[in-house]
GUDODREN-856888 format. One record per atom (N, C-alpha, C, CB): residue number from 1; atom name; x, z, y. Coordinates in steps of 0.001 Angstrom, whole numbers, plus 500000, padded with zeros to 6 digits. Atoms other than C-alpha are relative to their C-alpha. Glycine has a CB too. Layout:
BEGIN
{k=NUM a=CA xx=X zz=Z yy=Y}
...
***
This chain:
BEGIN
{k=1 a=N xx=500450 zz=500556 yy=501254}
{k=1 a=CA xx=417772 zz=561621 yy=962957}
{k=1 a=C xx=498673 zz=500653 yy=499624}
{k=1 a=CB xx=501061 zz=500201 yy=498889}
{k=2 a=N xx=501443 zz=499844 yy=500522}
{k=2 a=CA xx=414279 zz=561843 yy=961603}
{k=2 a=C xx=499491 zz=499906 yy=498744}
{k=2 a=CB xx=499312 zz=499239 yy=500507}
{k=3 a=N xx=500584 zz=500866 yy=500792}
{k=3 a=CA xx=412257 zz=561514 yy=958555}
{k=3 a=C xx=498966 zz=500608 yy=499669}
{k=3 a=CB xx=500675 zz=499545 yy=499000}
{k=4 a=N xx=500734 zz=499854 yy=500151}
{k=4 a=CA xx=409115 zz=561253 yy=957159}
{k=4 a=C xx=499565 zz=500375 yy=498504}
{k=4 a=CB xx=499725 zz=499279 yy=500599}
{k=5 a=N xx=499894 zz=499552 yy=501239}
{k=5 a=CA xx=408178 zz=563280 yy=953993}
{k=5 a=C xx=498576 zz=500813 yy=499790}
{k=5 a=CB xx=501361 zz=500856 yy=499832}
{k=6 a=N xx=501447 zz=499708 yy=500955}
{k=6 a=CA xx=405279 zz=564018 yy=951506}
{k=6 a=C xx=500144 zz=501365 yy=499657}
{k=6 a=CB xx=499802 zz=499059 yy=498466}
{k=7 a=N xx=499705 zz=498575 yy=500778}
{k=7 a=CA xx=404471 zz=567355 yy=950520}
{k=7 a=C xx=498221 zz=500417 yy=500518}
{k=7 a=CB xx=501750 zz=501301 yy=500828}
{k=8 a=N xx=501089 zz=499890 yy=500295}
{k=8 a=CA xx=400793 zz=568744 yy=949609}
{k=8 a=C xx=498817 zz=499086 yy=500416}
{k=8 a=CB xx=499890 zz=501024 yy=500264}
{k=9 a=N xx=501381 zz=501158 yy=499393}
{k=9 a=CA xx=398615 zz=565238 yy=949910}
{k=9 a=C xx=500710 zz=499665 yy=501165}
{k=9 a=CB xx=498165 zz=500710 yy=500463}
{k=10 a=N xx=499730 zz=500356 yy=498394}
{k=10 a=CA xx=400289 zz=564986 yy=953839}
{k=10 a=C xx=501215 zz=499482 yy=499964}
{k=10 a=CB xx=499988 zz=501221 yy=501103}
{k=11 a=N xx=498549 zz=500496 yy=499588}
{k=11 a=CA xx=402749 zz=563355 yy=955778}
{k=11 a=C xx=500200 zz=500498 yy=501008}
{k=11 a=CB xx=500306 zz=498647 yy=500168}
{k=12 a=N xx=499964 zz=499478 yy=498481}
{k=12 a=CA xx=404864 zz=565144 yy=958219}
{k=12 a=C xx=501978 zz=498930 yy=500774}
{k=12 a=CB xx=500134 zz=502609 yy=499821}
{k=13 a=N xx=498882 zz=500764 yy=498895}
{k=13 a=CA xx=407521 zz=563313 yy=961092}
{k=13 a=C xx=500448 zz=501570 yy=500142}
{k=13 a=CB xx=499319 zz=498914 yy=501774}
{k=14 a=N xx=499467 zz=498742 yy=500041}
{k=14 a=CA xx=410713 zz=566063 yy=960186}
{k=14 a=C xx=501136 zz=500074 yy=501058}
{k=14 a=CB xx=500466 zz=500318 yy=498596}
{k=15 a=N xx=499447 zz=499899 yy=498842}
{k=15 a=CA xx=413281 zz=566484 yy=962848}
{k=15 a=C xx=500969 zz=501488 yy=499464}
{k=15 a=CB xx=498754 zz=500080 yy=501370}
{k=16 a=N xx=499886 zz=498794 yy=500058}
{k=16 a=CA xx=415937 zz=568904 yy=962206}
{k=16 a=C xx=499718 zz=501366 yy=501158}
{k=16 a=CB xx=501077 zz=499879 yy=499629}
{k=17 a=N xx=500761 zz=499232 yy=499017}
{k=17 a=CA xx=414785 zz=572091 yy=963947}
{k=17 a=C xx=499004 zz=500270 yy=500270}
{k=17 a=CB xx=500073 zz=499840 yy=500739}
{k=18 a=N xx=501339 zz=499243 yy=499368}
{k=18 a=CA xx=411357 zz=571902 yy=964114}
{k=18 a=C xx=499432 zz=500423 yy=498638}
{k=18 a=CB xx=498789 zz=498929 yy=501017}
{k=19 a=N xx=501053 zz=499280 yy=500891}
{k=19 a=CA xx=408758 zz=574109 yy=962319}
{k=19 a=C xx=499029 zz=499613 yy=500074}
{k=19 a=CB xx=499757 zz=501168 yy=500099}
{k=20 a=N xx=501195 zz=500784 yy=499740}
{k=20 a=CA xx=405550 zz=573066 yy=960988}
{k=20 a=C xx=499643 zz=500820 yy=498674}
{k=20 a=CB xx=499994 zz=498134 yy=500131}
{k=21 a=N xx=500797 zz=499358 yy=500835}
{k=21 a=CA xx=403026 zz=574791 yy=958831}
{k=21 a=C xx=499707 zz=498691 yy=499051}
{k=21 a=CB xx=498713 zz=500776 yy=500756}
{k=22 a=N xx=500405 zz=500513 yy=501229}
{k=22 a=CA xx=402406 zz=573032 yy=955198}
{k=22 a=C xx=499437 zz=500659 yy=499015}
{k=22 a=CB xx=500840 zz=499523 yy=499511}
{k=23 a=N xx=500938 zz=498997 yy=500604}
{k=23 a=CA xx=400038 zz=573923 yy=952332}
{k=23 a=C xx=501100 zz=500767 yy=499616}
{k=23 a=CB xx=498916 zz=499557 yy=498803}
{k=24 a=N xx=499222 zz=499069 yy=500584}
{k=24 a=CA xx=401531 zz=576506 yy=950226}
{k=24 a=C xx=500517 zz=499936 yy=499055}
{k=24 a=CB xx=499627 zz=500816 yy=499870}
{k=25 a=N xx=499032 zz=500383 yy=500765}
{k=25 a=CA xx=404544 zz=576232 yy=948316}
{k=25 a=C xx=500710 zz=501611 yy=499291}
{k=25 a=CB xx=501042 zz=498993 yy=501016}
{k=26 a=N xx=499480 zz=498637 yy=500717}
{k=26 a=CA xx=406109 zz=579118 yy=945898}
{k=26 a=C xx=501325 zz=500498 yy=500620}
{k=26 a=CB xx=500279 zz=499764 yy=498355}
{k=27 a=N xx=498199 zz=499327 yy=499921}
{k=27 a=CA xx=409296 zz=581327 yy=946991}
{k=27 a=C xx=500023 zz=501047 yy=501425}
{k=27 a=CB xx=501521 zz=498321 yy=500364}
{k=28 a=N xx=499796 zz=498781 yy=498657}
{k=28 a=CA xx=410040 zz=584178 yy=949526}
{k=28 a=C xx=500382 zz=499621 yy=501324}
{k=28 a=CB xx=501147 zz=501040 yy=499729}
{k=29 a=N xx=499910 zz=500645 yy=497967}
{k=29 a=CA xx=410670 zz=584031 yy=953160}
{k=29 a=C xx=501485 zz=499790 yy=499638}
{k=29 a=CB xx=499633 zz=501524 yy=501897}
{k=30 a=N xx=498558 zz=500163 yy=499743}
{k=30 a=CA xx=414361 zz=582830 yy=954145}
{k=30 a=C xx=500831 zz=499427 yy=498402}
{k=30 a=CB xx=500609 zz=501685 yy=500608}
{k=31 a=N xx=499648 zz=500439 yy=500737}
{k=31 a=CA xx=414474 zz=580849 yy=950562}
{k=31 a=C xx=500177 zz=498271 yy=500286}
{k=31 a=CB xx=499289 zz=500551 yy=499118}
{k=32 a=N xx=500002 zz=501488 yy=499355}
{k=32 a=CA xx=415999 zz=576932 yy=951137}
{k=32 a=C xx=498909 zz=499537 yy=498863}
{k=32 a=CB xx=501748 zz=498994 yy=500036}
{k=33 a=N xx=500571 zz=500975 yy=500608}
{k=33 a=CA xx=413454 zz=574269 yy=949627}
{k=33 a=C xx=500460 zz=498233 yy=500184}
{k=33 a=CB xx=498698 zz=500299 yy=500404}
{k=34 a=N xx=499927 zz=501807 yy=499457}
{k=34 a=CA xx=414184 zz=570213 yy=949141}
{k=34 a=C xx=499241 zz=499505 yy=499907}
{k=34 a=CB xx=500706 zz=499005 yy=499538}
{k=35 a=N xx=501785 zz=500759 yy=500148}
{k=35 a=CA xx=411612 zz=567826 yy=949723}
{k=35 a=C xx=501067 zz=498693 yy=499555}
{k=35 a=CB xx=498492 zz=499721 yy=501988}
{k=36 a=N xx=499570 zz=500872 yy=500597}
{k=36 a=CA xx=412651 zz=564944 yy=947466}
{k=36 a=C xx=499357 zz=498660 yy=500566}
{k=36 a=CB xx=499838 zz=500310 yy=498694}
{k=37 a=N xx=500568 zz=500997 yy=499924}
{k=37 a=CA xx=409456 zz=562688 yy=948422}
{k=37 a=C xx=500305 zz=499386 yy=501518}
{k=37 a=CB xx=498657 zz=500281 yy=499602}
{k=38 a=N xx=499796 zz=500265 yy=498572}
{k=38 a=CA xx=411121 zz=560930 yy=951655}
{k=38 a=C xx=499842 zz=498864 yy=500171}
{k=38 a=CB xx=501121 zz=500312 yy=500559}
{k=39 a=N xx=500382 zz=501861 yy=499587}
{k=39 a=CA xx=409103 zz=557916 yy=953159}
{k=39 a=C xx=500786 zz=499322 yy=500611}
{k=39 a=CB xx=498858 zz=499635 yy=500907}
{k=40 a=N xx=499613 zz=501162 yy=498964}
{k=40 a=CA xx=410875 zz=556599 yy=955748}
{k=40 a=C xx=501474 zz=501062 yy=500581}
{k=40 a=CB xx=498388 zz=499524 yy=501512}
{k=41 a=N xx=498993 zz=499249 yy=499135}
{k=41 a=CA xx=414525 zz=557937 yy=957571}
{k=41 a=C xx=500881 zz=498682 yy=501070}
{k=41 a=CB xx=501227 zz=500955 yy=498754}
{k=42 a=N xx=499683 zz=500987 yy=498839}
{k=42 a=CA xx=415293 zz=556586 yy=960828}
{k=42 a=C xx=501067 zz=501291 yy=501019}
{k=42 a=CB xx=498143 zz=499275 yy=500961}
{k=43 a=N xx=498572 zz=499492 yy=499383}
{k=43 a=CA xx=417619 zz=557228 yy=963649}
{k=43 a=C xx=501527 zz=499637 yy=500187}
{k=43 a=CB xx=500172 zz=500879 yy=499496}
{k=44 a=N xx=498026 zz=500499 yy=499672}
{k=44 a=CA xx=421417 zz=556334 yy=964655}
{k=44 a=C xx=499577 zz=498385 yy=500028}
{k=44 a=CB xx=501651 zz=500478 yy=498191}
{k=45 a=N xx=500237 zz=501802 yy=500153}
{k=45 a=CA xx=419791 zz=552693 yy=964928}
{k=45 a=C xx=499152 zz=499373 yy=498545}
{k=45 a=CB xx=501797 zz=499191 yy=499897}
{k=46 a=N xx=500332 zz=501164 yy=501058}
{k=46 a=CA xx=419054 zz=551848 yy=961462}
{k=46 a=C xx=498354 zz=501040 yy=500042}
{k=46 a=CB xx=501315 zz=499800 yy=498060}
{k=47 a=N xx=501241 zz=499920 yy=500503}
{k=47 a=CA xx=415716 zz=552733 yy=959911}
{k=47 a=C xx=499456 zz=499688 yy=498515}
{k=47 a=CB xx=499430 zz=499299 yy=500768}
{k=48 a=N xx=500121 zz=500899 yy=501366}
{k=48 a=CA xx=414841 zz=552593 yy=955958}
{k=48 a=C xx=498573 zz=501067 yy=499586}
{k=48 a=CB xx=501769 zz=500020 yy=498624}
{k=49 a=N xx=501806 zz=499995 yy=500434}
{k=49 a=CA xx=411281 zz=552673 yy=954534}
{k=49 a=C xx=500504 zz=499796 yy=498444}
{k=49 a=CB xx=498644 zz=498349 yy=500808}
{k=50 a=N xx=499790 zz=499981 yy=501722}
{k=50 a=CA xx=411100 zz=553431 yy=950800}
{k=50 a=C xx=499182 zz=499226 yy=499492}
{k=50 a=CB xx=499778 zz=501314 yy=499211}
{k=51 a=N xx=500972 zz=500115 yy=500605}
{k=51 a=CA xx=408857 zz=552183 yy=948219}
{k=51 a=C xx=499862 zz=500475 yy=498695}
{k=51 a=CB xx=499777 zz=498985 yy=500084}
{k=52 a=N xx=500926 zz=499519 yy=498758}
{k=52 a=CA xx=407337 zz=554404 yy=947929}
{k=52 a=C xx=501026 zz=501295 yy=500433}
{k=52 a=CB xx=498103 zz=500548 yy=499486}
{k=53 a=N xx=499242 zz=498736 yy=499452}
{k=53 a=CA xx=410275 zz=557130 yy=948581}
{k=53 a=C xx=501496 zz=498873 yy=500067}
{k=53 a=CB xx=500033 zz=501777 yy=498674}
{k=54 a=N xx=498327 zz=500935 yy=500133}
{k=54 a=CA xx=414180 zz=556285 yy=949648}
{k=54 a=C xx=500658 zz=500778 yy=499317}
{k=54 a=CB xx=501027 zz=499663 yy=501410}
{k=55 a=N xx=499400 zz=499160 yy=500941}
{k=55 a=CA xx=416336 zz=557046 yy=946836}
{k=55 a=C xx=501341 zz=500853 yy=500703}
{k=55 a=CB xx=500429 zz=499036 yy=498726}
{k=56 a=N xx=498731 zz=499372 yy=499451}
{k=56 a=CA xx=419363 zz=559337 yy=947380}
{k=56 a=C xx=499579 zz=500885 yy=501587}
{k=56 a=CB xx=501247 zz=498571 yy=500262}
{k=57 a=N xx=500385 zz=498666 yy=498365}
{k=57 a=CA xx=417104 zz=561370 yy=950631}
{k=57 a=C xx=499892 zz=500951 yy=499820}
{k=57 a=CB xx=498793 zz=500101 yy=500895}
{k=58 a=N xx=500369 zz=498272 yy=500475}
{k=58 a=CA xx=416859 zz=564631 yy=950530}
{k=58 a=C xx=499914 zz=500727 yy=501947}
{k=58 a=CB xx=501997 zz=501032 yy=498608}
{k=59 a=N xx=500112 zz=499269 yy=498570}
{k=59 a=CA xx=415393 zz=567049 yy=953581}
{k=59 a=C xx=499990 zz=501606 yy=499629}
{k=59 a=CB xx=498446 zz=499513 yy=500911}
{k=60 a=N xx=499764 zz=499343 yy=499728}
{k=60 a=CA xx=416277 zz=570187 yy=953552}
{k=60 a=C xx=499358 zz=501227 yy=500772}
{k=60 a=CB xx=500582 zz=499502 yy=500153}
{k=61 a=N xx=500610 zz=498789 yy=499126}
{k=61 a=CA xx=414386 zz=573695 yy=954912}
{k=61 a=C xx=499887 zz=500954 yy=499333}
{k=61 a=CB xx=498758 zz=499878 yy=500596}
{k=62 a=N xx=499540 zz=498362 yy=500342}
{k=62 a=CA xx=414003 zz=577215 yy=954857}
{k=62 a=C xx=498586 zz=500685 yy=500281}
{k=62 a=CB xx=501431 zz=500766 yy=501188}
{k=63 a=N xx=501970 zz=499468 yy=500133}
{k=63 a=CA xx=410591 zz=579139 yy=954135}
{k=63 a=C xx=500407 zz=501073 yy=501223}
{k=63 a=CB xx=499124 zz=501095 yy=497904}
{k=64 a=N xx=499849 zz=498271 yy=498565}
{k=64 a=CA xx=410332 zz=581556 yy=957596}
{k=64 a=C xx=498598 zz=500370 yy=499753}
{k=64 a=CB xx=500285 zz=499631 yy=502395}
{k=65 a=N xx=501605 zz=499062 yy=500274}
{k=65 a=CA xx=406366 zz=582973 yy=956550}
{k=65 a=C xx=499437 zz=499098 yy=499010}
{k=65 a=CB xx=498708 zz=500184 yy=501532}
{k=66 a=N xx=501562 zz=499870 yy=501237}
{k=66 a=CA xx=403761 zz=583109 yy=953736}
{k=66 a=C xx=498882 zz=500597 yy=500701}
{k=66 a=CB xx=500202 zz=501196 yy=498459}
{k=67 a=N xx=500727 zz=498794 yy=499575}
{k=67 a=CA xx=400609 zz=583561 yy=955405}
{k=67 a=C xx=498724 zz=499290 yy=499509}
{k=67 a=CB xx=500107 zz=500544 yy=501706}
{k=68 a=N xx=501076 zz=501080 yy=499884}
{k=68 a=CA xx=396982 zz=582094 yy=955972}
{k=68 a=C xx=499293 zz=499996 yy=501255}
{k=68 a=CB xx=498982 zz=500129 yy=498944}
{k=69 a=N xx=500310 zz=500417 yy=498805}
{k=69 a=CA xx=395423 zz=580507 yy=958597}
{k=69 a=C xx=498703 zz=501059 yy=500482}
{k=69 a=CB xx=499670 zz=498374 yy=499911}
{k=70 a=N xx=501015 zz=499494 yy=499445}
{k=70 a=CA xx=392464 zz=581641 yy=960986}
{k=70 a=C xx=498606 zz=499463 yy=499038}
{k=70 a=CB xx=500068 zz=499557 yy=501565}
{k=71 a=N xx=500945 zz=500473 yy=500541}
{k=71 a=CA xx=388767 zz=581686 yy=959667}
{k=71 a=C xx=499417 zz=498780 yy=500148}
{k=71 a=CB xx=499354 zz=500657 yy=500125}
{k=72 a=N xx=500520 zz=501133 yy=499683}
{k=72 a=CA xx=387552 zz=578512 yy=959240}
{k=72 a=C xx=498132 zz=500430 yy=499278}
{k=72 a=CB xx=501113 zz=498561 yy=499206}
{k=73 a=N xx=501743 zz=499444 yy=500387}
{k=73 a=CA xx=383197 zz=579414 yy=959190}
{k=73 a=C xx=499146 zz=498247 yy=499583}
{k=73 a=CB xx=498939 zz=501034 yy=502063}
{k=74 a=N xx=500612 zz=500890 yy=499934}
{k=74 a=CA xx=381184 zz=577107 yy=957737}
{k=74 a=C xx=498035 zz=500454 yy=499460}
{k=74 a=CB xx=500978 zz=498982 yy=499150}
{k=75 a=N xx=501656 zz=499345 yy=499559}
{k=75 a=CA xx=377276 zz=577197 yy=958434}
{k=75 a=C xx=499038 zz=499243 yy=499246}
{k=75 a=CB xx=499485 zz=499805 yy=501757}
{k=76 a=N xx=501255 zz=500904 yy=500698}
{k=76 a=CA xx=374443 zz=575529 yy=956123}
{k=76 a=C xx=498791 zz=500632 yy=500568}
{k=76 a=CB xx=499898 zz=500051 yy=498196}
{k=77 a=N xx=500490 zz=499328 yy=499329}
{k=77 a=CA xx=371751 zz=575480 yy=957593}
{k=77 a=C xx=498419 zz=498774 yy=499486}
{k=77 a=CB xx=500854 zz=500280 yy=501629}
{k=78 a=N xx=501042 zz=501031 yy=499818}
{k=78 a=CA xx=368026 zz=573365 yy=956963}
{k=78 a=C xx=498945 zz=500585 yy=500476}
{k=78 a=CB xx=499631 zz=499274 yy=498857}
{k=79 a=N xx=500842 zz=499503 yy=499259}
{k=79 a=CA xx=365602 zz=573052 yy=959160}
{k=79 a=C xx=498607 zz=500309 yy=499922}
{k=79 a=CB xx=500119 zz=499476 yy=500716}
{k=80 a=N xx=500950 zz=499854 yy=500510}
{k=80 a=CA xx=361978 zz=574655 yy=958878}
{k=80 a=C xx=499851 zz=500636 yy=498633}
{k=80 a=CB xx=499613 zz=499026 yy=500111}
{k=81 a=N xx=500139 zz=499209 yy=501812}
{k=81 a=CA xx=362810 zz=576225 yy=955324}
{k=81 a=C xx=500324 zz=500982 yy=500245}
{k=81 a=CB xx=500896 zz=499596 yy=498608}
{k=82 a=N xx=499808 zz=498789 yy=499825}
{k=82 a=CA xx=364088 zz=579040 yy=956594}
{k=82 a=C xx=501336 zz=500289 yy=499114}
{k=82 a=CB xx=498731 zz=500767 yy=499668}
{k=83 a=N xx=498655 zz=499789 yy=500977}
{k=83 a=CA xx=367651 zz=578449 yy=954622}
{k=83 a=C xx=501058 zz=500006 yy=500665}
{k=83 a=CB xx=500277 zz=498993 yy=498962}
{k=84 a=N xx=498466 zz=499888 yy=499212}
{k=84 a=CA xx=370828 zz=579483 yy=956141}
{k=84 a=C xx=500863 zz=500586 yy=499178}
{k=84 a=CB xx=500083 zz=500877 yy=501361}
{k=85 a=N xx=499208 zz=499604 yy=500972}
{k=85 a=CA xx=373847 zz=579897 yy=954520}
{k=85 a=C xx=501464 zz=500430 yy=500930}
{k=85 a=CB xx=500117 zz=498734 yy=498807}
{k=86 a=N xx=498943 zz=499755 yy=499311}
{k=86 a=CA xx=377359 zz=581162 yy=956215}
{k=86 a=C xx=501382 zz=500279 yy=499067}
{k=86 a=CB xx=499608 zz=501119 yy=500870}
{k=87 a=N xx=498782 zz=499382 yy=500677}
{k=87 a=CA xx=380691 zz=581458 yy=954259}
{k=87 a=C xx=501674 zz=499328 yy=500506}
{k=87 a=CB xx=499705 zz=499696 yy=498262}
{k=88 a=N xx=498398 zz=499888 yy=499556}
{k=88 a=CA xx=384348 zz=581698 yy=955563}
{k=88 a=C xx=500879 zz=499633 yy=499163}
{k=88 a=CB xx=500475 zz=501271 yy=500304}
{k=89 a=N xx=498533 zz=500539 yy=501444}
{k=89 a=CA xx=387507 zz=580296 yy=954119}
{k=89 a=C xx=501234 zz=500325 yy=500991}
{k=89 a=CB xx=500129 zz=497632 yy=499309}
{k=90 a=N xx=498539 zz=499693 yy=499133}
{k=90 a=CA xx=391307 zz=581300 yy=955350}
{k=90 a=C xx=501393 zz=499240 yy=498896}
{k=90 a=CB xx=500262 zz=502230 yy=500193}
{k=91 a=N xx=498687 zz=500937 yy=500725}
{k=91 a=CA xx=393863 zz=578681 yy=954061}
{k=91 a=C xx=501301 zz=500289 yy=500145}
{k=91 a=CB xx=500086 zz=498651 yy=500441}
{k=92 a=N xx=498811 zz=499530 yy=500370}
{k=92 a=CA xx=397030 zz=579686 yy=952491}
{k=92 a=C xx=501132 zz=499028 yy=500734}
{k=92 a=CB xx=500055 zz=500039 yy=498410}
{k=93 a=N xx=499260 zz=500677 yy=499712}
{k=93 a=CA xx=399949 zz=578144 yy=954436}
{k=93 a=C xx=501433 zz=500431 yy=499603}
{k=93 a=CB xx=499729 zz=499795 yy=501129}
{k=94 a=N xx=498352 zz=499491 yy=499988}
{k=94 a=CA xx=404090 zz=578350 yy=954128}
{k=94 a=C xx=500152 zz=499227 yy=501060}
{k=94 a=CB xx=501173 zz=499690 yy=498645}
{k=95 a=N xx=498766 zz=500789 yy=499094}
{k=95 a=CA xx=406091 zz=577644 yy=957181}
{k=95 a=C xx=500741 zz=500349 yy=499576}
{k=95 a=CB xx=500311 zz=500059 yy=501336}
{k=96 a=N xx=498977 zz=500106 yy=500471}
{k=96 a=CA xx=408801 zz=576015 yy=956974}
{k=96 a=C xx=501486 zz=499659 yy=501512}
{k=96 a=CB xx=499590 zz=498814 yy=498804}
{k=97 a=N xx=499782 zz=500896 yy=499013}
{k=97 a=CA xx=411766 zz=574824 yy=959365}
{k=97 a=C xx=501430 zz=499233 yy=499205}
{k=97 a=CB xx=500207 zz=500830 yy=501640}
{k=98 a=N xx=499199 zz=501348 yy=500110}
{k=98 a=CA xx=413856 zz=571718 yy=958911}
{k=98 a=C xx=501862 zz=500377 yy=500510}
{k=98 a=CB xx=499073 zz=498673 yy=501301}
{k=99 a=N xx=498468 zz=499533 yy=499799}
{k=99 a=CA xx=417827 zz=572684 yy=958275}
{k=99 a=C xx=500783 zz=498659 yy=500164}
{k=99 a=CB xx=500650 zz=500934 yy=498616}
{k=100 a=N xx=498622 zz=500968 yy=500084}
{k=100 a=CA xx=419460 zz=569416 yy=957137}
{k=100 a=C xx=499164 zz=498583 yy=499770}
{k=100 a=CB xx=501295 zz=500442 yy=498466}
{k=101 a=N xx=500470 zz=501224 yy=500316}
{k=101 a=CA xx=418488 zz=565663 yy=956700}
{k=101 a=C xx=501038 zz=499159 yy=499746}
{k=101 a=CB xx=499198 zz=499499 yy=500927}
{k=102 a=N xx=498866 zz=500505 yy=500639}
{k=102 a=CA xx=420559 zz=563968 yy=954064}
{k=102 a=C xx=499384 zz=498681 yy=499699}
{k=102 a=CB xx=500575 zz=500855 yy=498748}
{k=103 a=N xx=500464 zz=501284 yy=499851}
{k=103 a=CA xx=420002 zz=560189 yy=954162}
{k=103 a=C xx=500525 zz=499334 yy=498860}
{k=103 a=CB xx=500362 zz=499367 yy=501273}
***
């Protein structure tokens, strides 16, 4: 069983079991979270598409790290003026992994 669920602007394809980095959500490591907003849950044959969520879904997971990602550099730069600019950003993530998928 599968489903597809909203959480910071994105959509992720959930699967119980797998882990996947999402923006950053409040609560300590090894705390459960529900994701309420669930697009689509498929699997065992059937398949149901919300609009715009399916009522009564609920997915299920468990925060395993609070961290942030690698530097992402970004370079300004124009040419002949002699203007260069350089500044770094490191984006806050929570993983999570996928316990239960309640349809």
């Amino acid at each position: 069983m599968y489903a597809v669920i909203e959480t910071g602007g994105k959509q992720y394809r959930a699967n119980v079991g797998d882990k996947f980095r999402i923006e950053k959500l409040p609560g300590e490591t090894s705390t459960e979270i529900i994701f309420d907003k669930v697009l689509v849950v498929g699997g065992e044959g059937e398949t149901r598409f919300g609009n715009p969520y399916v009522s009564g879904a609920r997915v299920t997971a468990e925060i395993i790290k609070q961290g942030r990602g690698d530097k992402v550099l970004v370079f300004k730069y124009k040419s002949k003026k002699n203007i260069r600019k350089m500044k770094g950003h490191r984006q806050y993530f929570t993983e999570v992994e996928i316990k239960n998928i309640e349809a």
